[in-house]
C-alpha positions as CSV (number, residue, x, y, z in Angstrom):
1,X,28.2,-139.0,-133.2
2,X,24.8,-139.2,-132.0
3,X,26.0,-139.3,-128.7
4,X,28.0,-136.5,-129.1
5,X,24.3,-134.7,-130.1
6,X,22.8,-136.0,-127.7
7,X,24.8,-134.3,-125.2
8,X,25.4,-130.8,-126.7
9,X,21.6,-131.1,-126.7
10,X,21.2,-132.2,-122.9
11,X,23.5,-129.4,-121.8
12,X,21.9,-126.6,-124.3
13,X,18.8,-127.8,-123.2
14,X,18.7,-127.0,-119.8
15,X,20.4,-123.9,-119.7
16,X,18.5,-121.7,-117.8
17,X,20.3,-118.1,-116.4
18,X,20.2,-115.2,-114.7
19,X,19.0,-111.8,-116.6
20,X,20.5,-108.3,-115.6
21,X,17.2,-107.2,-114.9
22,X,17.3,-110.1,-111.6
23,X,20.6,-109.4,-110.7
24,X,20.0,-105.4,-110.0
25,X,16.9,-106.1,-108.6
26,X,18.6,-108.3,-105.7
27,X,21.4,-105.9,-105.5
28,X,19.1,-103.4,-104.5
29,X,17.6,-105.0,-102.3
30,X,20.8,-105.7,-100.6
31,X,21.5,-102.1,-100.8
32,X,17.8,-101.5,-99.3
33,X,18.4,-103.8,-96.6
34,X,22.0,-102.4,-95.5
35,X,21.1,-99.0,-95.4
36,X,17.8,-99.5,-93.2
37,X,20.1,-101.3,-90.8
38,X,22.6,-99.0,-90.6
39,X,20.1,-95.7,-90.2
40,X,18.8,-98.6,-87.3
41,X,22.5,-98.8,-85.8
42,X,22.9,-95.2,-86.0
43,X,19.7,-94.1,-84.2
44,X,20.4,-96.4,-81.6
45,X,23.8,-94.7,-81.1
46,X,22.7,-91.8,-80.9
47,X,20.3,-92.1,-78.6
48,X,22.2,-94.0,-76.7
49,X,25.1,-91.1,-76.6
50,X,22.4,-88.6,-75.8
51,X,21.1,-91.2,-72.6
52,X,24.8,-91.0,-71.6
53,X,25.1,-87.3,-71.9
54,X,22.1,-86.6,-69.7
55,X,23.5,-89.1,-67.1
56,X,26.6,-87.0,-67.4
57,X,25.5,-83.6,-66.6
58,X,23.0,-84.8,-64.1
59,X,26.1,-86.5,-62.6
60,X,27.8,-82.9,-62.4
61,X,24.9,-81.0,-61.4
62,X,24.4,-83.5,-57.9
63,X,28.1,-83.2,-57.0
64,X,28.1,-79.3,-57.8
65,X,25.4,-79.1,-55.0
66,X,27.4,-80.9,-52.2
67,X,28.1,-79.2,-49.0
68,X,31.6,-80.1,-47.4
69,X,32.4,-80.6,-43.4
70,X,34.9,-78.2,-42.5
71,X,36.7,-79.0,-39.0
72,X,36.2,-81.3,-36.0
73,X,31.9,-82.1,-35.0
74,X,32.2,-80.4,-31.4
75,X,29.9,-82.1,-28.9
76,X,28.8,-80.1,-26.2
77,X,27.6,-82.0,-22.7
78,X,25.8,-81.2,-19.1
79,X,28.9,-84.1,-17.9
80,X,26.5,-86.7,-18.3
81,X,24.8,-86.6,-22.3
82,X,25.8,-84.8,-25.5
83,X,23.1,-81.0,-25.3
84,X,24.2,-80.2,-28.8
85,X,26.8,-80.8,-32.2
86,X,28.0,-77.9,-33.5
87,X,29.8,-78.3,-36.7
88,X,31.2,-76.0,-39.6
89,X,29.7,-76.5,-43.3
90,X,31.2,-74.8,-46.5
91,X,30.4,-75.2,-50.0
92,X,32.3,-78.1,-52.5
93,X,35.0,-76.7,-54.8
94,X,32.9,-75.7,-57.9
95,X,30.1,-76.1,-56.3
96,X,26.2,-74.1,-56.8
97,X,25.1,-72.2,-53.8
98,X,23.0,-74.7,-51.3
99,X,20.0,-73.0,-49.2
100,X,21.1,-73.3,-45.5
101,X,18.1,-71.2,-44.7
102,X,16.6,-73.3,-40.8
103,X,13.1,-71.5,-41.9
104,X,12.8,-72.4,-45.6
105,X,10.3,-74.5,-46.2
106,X,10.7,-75.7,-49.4
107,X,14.0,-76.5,-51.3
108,X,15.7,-76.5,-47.6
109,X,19.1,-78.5,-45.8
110,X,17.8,-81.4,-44.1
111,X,19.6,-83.0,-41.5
112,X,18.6,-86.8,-40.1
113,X,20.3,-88.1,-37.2
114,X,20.5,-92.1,-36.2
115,X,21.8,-94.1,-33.7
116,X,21.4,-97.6,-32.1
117,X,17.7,-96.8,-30.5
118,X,16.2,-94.1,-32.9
119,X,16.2,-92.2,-36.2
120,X,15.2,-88.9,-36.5
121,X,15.2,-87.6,-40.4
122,X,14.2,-84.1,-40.0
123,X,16.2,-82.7,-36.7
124,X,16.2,-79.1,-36.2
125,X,19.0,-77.4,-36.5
126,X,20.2,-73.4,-36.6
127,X,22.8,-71.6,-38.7
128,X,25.4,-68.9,-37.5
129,X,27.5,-67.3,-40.3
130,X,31.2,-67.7,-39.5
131,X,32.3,-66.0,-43.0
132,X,29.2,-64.9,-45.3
133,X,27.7,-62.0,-47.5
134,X,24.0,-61.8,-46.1
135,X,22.2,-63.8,-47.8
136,X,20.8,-67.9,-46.8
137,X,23.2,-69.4,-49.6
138,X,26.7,-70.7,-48.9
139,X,28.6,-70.2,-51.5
140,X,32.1,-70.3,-52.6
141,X,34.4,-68.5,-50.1
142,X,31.8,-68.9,-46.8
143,X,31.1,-71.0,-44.3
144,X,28.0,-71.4,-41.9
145,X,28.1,-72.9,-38.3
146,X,25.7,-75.7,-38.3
147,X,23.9,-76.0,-34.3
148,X,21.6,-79.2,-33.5
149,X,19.9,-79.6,-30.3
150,X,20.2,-83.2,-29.6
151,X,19.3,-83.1,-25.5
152,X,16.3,-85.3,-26.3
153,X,18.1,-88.2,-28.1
154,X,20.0,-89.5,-24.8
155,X,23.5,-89.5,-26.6
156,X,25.6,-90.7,-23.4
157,X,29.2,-91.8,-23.4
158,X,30.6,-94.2,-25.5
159,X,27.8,-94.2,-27.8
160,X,27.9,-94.1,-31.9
161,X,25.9,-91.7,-33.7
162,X,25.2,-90.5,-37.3
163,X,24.0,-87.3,-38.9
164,X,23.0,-86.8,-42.8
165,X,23.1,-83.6,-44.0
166,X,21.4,-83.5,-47.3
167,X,21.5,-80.6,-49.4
168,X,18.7,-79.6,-51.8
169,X,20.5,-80.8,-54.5
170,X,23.9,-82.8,-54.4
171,X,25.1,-85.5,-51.9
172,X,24.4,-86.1,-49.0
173,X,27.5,-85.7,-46.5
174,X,27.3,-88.5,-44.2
175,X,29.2,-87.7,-40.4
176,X,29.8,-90.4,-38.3
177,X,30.9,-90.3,-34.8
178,X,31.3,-91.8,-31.3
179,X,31.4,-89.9,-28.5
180,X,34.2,-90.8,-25.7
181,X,33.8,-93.1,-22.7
182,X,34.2,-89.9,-20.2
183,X,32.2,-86.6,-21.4
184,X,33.9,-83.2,-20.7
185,X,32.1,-80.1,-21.3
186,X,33.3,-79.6,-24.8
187,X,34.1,-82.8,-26.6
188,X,36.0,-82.3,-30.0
189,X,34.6,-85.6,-32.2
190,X,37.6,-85.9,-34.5
């Protein structure tokens, strides 16, 4: 029987719990702890969703600025090199209006042209309305005549050639040509 006692007294001896008091206390912390990392999962959502959204609409606002090649690039020759490309512009579907004002100086169409031997990023160029209401902005429904003098670039026969026109604001329409091994007059660049 003294055993017995003796081990009734070993186990009441070291009994040792946990009060209610400690057990809300770490529940709230886990509560504490959950809810700053959710508010910190949140926030980083959201500004991440608001990042996306500005990519978004500044997406939309460079493709509603984007000119569009309408027709063949027309080269025209003295029989031996290209004198000048004349080609016909119109604004995208759904597109803003695009300044294709030769004079403007500032927020202006800039066209580069490039070849094998030289690069010229700023070539001057004039504009002739074909269909248009007046003013220096194409907009929906018109379309402008782009001309480019390009007697001092030595396009001969044969040779590949590209022009970038970049609007203000939108993409940049990329034409790439090569001109035919025997020059007419008029050469239509398909």
């Amino acid at each position: 029987m003294s055993r017995l006692l003796r081990l009734v007294k070993r186990v009441t001896r070291e009994e040792e719990g946990i009060t209610g008091l400690e057990t809300a206390i770490i529940l709230i912390a886990f509560v504490v702890v959950a809810t700053v990392f959710a508010f910190v999962v949140l926030s980083t959502g959201l500004f991440s969703s608001e990042r996306g959204k500005e990519a978004v609409y500044s997406g939309l606002q460079k493709t509603r600025g984007t000119l569009e090649l309408r027709g063949s690039v027309i080269a025209q020759t003295d029989g031996t090199e290209v004198t000048d490309l004349v080609f016909d512009v119109a604004n995208a579907a759904g597109g803003e209006p695009v300044n294709v004002d030769p004079n403007a100086v500032s927020n202006k169409l800039v066209i580069a042209y490039r070849d094998d031997t030289q690069s010229d990023q700023n070539v001057v160029w004039t504009r002739t309305w074909l269909v248009g209401d007046g003013d220096n902005l194409i907009e929906a429904g018109e379309l402008a005549e782009i001309s480019l003098d390009v007697s001092s670039y030595n396009l001969g026969a044969n040779q590949a050639f590209t022009m970038e026109v970049k609007p203000p604001l939108g993409g940049t329409m990329v034409i790439a040509r090569t001109t035919p091994a025997g020059l007419d007059t008029v050469v239509d660049l398909h």
